[in-house]
C-alpha positions in Angstrom: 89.6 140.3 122.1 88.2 138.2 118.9 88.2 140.5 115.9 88.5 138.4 113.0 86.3 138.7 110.7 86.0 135.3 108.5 86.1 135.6 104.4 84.3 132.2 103.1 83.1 134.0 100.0 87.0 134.4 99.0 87.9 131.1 100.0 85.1 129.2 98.2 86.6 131.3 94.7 89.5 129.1 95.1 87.9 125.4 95.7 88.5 124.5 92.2 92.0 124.7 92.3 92.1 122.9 95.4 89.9 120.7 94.3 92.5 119.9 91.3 95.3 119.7 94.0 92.6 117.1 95.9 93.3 115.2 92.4 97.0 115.1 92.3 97.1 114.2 96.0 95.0 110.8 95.4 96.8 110.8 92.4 100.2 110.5 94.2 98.8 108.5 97.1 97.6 105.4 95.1 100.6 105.3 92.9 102.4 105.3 96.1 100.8 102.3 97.3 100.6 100.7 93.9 104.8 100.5 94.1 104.5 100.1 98.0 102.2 97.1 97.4 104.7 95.7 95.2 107.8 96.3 96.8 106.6 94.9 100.1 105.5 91.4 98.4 109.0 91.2 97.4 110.5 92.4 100.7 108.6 89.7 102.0 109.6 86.8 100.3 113.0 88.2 100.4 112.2 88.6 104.5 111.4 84.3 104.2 114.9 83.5 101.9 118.0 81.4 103.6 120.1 84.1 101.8 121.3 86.4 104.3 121.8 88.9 102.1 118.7 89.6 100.9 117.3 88.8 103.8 119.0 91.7 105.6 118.7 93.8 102.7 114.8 93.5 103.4 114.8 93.7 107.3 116.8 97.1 107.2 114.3 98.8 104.9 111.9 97.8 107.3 113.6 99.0 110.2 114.7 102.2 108.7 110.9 103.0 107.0 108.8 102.3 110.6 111.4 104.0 112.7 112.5 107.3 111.2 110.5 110.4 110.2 108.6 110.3 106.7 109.4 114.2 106.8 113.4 112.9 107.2 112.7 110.0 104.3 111.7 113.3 101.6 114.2 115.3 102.8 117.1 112.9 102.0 115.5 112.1 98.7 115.1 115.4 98.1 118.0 117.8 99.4 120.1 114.7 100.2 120.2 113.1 96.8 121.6 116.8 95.5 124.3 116.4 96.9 125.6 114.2 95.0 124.5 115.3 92.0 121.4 113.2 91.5 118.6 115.9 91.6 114.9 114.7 91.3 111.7 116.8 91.4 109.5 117.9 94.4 107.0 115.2 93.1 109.3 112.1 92.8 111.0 113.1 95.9 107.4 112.7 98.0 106.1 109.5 95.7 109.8 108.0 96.2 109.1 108.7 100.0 105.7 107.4 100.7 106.7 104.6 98.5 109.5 103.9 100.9 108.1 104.5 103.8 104.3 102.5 102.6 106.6 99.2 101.6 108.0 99.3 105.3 104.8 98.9 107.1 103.3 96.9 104.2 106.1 94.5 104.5 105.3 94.0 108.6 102.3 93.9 108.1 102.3 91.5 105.0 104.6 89.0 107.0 101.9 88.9 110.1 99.8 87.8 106.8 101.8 85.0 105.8 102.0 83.6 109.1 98.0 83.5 109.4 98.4 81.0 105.7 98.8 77.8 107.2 102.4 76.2 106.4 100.2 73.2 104.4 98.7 75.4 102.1 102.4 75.9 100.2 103.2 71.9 101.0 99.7 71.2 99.1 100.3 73.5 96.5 104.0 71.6 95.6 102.3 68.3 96.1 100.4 69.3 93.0 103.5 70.0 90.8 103.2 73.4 91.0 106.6 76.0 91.8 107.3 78.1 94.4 106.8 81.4 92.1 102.9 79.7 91.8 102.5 78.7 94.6 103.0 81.9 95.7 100.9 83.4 92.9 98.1 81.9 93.2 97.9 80.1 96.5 99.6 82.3 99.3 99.5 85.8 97.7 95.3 85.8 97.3 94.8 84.4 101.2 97.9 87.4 102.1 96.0 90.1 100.5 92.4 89.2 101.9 93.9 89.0 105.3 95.5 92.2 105.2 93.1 94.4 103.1 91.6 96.3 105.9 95.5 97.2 106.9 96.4 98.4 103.1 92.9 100.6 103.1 94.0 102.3 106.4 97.7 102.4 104.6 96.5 104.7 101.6 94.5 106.9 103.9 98.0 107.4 106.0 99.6 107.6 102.5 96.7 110.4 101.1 97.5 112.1 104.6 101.6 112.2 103.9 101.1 113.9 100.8 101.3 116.8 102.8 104.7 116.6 103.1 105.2 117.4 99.5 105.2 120.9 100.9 108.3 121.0 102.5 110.2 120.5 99.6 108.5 123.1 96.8 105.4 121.0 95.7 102.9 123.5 94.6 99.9 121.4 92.6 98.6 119.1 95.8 95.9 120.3 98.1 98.1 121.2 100.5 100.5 122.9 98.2 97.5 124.9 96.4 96.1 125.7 100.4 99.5 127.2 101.1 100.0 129.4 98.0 96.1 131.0 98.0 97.4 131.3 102.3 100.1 133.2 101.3 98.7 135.7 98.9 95.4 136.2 101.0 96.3 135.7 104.6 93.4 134.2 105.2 94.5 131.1 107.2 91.8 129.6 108.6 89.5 129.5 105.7 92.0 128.1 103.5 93.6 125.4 105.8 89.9 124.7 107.2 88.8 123.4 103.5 91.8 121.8 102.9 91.3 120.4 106.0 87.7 119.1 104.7 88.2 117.8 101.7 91.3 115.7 103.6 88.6 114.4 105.8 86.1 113.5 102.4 89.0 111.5 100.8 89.5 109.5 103.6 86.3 108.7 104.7 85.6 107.8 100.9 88.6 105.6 101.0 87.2 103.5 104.1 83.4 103.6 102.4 84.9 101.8 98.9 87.2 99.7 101.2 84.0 98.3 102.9 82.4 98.1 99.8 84.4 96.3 98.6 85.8 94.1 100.7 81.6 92.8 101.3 82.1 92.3 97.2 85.4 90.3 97.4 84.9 88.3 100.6 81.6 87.7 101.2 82.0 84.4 100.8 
């Protein structure tokens, strides 16, 4: 028989706090892709070089990003790294492991990119005395990034989403760390996990609005 009996007005005393863990969970999601963004440009043009390798340095963070477990990626950083002496904190642990695991699919997805830029666009570009480095800069990279920006919008809602993981290794100030601490004094399960669960859902869905918006600013032309 259903006997619980729900406790809002106790869990709406603690939406502050997880409100403030909402923070450091965009927070560590768009750093995360900030470094991710980065590294996978240069996994990319590393992915195009005649040296082998770099090139299989690139292709093996790739294949070891988009085919093992983001939980696995934190752990390693996390308890794995101990092991050898080289501790980090709860925090770097999950930004080091989104980071990985964001510059993995970035980097696929950044190499379908470059093959939509037509093969002239770089021949043009020399033809005009420029170098490869700005060519690259201000040629290729600007056509990449417009091709792929719906991708890297639906990458930091995955990113905002793995934050949860933090978690599993001791982190405490996120939303879902905050959720879990208020859950275990209180009990109160639902309540807690069902406005964590919320404000999840806001942040995403606000990361798709301002993606739209401004993707109709950048490339309406």
């Amino acid at each position: 028989m259903f006997d619980y009996t729900f406790h809002w007005h106790t869990a709406l005393k603690a939406l502050p706090d997880m409100l403030g863990g909402a923070w450091v969970t965009l927070e560590t999601a768009a750093l995360s892709m900030i470094f991710g963004v980065l590294i996978a440009l240069l996994l990319t043009v590393m992915r195009q070089m005649h040296n082998p390798l770099l090139r299989h340095f690139a292709n093996t963070w790739v294949s070891i990003a988009r085919n093992t477990p983001s939980l696995f990626q934190i752990y390693i950083l996390y308890f794995g790294l101990g092991t050898f002496g080289l501790h980090v904190s709860s925090w770097v642990a999950l930004l080091a492991g989104i980071t990985f695991n964001n510059a993995g699919y970035l980097a696929e997805n950044f190499r379908g990119g470059l093959k939509a830029v037509p093969d002239t666009q770089m021949r043009a570009a020399r033809s005009l005395g420029m170098s490869a480095f700005q060519a690259y800069r201000m040629i290729i990279v600007p056509q990449l990034l417009r091709i792929v920006f719906h991708p890297l919008s639906n990458q930091m809602v995955w990113a905002v989403l793995m934050t949860s993981l933090g978690v599993i290794v001791g982190l405490n100030n996120d939303l879902t760390g905050v959720t879990q601490d208020y859950n275990v004094k209180t009990f109160r399960t639902f309540e807690y996990f069902a406005m964590a669960a919320v404000l999840y859902y806001l942040i995403a869905k606000t990361i798709v609005l301002a993606a739209r918006l401004m993707a109709w600013r950048l490339f309406r032309y």
